[in-house]
Each structure stands twice: as C-alpha cells, then as structure tokens.
mmCIF file of the N, C-alpha and C atoms, coordinates in Angstrom:
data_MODEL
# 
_entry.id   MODEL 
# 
loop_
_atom_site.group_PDB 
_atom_site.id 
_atom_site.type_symbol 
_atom_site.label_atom_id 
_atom_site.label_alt_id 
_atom_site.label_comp_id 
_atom_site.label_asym_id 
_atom_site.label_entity_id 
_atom_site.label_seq_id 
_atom_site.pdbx_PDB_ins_code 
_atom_site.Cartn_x 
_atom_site.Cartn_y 
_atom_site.Cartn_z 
_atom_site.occupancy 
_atom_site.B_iso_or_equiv 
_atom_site.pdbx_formal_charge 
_atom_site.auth_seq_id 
_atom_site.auth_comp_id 
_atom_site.auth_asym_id 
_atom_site.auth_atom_id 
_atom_site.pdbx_PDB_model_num 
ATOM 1   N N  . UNK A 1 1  ? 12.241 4.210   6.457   1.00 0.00 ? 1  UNK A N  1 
ATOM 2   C CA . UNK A 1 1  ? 11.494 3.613   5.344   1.00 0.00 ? 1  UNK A CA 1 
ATOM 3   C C  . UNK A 1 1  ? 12.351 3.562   4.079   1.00 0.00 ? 1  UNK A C  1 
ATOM 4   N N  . UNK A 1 2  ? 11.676 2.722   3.361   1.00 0.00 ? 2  UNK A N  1 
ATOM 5   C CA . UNK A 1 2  ? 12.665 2.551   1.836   1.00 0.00 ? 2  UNK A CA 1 
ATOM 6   C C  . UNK A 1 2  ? 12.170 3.428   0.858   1.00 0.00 ? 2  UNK A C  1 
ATOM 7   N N  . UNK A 1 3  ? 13.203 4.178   -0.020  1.00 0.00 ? 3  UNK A N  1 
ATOM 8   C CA . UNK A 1 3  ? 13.178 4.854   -0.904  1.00 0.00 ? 3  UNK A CA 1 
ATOM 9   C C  . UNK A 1 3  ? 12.018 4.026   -1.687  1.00 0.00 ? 3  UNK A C  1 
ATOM 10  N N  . UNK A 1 4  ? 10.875 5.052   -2.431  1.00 0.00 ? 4  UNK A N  1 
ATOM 11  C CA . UNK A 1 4  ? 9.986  4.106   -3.199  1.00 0.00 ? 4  UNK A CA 1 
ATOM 12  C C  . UNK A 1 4  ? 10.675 3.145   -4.401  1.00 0.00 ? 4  UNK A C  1 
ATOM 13  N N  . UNK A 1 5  ? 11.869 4.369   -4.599  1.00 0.00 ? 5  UNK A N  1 
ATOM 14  C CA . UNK A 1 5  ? 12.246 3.671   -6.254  1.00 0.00 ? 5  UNK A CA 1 
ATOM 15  C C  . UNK A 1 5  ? 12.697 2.151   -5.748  1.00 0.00 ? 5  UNK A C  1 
ATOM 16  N N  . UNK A 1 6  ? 13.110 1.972   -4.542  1.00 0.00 ? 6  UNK A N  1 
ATOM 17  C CA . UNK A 1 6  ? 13.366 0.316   -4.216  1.00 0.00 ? 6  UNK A CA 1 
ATOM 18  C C  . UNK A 1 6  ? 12.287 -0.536  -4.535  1.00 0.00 ? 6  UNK A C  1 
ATOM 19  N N  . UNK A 1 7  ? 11.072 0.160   -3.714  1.00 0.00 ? 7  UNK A N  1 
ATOM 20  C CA . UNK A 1 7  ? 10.061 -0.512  -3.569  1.00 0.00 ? 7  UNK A CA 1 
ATOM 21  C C  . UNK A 1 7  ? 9.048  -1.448  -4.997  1.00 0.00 ? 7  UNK A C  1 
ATOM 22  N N  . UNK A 1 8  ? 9.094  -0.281  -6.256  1.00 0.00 ? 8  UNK A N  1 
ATOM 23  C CA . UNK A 1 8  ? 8.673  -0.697  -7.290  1.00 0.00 ? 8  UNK A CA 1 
ATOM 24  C C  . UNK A 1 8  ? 9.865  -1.186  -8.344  1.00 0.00 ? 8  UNK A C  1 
ATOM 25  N N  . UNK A 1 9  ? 10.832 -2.032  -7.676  1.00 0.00 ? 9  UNK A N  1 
ATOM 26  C CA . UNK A 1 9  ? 12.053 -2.677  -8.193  1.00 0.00 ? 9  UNK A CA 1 
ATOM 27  C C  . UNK A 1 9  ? 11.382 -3.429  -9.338  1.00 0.00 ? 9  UNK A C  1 
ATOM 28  N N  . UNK A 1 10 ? 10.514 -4.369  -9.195  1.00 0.00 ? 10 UNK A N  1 
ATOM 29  C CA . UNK A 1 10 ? 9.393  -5.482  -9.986  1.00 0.00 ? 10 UNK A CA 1 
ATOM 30  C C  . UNK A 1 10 ? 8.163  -5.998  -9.427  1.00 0.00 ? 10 UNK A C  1 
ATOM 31  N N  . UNK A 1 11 ? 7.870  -4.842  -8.969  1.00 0.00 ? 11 UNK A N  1 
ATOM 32  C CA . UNK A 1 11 ? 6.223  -4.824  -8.311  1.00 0.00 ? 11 UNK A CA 1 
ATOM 33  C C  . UNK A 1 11 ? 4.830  -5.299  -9.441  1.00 0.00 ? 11 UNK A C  1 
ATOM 34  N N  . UNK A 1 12 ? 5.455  -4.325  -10.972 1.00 0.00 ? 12 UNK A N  1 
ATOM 35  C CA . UNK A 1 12 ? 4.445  -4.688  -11.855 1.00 0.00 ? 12 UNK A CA 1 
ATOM 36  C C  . UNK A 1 12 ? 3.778  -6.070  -12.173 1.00 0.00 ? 12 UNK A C  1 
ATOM 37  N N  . UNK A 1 13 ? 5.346  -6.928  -12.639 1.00 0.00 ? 13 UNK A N  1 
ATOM 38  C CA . UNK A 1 13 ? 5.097  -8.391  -13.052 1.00 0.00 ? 13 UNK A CA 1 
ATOM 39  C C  . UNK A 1 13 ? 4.590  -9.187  -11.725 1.00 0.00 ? 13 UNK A C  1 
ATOM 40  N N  . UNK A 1 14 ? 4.696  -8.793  -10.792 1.00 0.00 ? 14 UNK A N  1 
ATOM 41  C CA . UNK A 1 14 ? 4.068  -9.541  -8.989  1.00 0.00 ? 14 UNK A CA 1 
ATOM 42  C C  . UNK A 1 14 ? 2.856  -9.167  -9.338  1.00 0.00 ? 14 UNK A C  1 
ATOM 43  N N  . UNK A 1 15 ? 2.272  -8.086  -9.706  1.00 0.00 ? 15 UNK A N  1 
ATOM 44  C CA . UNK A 1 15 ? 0.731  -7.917  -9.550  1.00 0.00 ? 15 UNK A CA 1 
ATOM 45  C C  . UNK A 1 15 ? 0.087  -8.357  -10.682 1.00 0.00 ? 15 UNK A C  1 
ATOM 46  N N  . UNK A 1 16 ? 0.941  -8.739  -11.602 1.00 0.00 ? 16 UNK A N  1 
ATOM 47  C CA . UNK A 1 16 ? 0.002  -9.257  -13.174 1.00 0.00 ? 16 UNK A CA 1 
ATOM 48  C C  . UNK A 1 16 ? -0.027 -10.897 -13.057 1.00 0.00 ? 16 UNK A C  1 
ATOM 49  N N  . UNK A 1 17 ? 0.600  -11.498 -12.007 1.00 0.00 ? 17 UNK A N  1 
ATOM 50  C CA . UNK A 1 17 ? 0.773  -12.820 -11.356 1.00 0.00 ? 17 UNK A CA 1 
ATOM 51  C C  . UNK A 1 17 ? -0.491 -12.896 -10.359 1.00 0.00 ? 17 UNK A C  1 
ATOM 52  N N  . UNK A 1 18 ? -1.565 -11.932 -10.151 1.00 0.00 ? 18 UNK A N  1 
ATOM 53  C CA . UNK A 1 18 ? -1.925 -11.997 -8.578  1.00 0.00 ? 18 UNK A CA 1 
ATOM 54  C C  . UNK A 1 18 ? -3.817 -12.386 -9.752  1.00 0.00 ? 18 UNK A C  1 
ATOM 55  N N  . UNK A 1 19 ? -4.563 -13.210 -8.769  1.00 0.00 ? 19 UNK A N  1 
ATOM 56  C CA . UNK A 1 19 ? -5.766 -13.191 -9.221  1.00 0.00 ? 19 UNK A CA 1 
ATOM 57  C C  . UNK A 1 19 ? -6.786 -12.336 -9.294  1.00 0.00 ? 19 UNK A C  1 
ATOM 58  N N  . UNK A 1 20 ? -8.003 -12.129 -9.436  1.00 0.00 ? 20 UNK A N  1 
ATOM 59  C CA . UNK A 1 20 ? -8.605 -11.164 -8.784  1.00 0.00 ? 20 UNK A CA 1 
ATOM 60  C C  . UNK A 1 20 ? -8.605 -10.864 -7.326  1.00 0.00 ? 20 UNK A C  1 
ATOM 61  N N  . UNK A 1 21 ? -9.200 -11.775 -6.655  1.00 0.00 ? 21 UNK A N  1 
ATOM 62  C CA . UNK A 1 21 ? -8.980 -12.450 -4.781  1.00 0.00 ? 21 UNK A CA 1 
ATOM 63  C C  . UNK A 1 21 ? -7.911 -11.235 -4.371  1.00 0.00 ? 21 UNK A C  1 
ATOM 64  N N  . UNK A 1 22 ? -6.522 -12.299 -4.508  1.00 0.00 ? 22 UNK A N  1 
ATOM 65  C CA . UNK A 1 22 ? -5.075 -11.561 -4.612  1.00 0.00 ? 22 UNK A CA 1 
ATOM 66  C C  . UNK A 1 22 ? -5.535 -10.105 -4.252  1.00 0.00 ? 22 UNK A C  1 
ATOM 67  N N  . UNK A 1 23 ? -5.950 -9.740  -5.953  1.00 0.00 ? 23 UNK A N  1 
ATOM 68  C CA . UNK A 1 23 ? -5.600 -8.505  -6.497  1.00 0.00 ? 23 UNK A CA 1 
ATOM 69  C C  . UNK A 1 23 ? -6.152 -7.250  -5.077  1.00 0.00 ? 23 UNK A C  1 
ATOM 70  N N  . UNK A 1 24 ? -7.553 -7.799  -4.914  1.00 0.00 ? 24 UNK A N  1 
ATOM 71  C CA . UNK A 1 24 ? -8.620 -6.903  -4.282  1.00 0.00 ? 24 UNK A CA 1 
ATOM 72  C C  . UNK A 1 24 ? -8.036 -6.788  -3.101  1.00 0.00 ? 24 UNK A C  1 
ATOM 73  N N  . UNK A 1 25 ? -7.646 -7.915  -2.411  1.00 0.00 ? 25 UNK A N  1 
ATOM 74  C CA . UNK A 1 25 ? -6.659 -7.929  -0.742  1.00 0.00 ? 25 UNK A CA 1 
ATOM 75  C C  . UNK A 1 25 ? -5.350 -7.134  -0.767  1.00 0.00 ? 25 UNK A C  1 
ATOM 76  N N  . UNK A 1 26 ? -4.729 -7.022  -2.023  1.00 0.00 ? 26 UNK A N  1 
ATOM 77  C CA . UNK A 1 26 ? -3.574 -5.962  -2.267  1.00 0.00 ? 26 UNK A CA 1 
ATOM 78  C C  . UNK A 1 26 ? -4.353 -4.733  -1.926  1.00 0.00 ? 26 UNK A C  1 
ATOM 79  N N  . UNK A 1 27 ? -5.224 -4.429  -2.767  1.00 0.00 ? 27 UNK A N  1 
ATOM 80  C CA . UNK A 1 27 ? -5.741 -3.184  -3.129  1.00 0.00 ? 27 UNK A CA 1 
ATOM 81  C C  . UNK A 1 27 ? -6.223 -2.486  -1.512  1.00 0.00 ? 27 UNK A C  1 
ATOM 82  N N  . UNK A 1 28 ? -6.967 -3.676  -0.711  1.00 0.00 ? 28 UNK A N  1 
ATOM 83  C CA . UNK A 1 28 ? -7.743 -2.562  0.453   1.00 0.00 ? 28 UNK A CA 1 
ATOM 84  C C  . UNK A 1 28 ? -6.954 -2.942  1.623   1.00 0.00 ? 28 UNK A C  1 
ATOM 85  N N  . UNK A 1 29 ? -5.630 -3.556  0.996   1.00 0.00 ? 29 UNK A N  1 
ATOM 86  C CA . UNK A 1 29 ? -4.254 -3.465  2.141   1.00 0.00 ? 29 UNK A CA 1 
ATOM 87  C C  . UNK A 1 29 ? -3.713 -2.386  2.094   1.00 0.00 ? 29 UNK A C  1 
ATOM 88  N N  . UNK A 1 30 ? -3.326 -1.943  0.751   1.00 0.00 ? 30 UNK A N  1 
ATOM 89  C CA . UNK A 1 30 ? -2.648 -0.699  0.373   1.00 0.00 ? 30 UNK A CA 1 
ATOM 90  C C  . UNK A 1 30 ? -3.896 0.659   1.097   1.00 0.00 ? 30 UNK A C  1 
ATOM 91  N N  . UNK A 1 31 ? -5.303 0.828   0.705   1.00 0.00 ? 31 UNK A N  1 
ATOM 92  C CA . UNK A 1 31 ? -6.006 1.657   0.756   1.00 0.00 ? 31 UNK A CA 1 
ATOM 93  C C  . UNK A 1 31 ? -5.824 1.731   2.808   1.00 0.00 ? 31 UNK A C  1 
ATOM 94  N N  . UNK A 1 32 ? -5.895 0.744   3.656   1.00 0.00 ? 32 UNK A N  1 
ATOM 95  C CA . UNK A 1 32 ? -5.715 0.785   4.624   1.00 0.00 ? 32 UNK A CA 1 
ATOM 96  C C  . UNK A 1 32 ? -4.319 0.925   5.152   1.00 0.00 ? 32 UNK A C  1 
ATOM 97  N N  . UNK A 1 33 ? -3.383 1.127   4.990   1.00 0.00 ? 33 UNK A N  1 
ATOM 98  C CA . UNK A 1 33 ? -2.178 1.484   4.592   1.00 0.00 ? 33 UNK A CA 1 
ATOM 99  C C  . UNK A 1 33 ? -2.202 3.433   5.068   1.00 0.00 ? 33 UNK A C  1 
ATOM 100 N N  . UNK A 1 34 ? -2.629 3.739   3.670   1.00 0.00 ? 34 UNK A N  1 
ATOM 101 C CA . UNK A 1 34 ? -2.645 4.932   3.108   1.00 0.00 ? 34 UNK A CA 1 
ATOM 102 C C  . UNK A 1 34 ? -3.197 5.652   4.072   1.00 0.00 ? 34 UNK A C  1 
ATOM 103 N N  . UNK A 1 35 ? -4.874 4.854   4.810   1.00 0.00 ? 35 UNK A N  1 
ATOM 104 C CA . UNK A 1 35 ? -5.163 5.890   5.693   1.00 0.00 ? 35 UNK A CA 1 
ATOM 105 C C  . UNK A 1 35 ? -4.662 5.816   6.560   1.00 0.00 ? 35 UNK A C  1 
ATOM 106 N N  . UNK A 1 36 ? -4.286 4.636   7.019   1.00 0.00 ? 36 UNK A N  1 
ATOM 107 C CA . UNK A 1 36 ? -3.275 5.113   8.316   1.00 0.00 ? 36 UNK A CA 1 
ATOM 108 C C  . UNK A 1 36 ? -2.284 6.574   8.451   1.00 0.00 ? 36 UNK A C  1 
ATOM 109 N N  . UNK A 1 37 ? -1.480 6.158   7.313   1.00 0.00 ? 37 UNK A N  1 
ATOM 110 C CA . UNK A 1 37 ? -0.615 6.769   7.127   1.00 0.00 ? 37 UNK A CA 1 
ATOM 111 C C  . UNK A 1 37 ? -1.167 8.966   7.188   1.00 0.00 ? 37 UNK A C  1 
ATOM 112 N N  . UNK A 1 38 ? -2.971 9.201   6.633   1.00 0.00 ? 38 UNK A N  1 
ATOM 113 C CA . UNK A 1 38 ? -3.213 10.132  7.031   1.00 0.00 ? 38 UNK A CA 1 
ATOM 114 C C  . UNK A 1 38 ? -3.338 10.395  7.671   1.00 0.00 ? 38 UNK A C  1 
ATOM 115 N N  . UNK A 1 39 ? -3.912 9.460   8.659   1.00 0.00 ? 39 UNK A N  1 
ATOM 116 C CA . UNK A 1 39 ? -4.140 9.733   10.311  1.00 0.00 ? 39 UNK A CA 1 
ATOM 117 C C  . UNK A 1 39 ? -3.572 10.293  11.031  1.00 0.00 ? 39 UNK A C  1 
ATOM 118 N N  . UNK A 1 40 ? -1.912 9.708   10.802  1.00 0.00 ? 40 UNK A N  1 
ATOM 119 C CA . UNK A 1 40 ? -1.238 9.866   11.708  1.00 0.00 ? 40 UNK A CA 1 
ATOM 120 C C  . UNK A 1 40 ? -0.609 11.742  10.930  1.00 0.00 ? 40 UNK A C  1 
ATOM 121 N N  . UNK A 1 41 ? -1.505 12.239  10.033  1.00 0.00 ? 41 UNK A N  1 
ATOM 122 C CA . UNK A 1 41 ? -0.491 13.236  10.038  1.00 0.00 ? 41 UNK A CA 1 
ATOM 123 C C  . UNK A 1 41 ? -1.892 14.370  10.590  1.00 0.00 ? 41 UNK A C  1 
ATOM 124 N N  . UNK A 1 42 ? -2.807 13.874  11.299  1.00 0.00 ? 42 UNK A N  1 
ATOM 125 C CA . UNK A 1 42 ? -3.901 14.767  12.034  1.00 0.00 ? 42 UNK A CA 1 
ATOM 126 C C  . UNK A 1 42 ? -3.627 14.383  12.975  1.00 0.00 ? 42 UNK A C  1 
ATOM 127 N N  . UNK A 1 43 ? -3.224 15.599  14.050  1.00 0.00 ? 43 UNK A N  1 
ATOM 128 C CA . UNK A 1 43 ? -2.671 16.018  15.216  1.00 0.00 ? 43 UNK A CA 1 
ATOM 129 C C  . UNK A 1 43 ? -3.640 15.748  15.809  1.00 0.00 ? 43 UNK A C  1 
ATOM 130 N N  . UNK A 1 44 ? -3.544 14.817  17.225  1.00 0.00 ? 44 UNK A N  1 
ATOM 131 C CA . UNK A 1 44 ? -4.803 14.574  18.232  1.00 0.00 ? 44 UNK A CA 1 
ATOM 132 C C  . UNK A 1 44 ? -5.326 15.619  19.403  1.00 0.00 ? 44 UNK A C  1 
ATOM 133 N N  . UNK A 1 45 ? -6.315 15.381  19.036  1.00 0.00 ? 45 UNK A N  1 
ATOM 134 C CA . UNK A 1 45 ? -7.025 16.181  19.799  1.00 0.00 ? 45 UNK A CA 1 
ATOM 135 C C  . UNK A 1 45 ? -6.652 15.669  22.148  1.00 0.00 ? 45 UNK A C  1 
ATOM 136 N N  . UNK A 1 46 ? -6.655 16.601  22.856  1.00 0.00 ? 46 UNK A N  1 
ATOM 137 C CA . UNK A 1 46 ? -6.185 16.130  24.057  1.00 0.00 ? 46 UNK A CA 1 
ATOM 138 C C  . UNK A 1 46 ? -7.772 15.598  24.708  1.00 0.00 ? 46 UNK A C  1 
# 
C-alpha cells in the first residue's frame, strides 16, 4: 500500500471540486472501505 502522505498529495482541492452526489458516494466508499479494512483485522471464527 501507499504511504498516506502520497495519498493526500491534492486530495483537498479534488473534494472541494466534487458535488454533494460526488461528495456522499466518496464518503460511504471511504466508510465501506474502512470497515472492510476492520473486518479483516477480526480473526474468523472456524
């Protein structure tokens, strides 16, 4: 994966470009994202 500091290179001015629409599909991309990302750190049950 990429270092974050790559990631927010010019992320700000991209999201002040984005509509509401945009904005909200960023938002519960990222939020679905995130939980993935907890999921996978709860060990499965056999």
């Amino acid at each position: 994966t990429l270092p974050s500091a790559q990631l927010d290179f010019n992320l700000q001015p991209l999201l002040e470009q984005l509509d509401q629409h945009e904005l909200s599909k960023f938002k519960s991309l990222l939020k679905a994202l995130s939980l993935e990302a907890e999921l996978q750190h709860i060990p499965q049950m056999e």
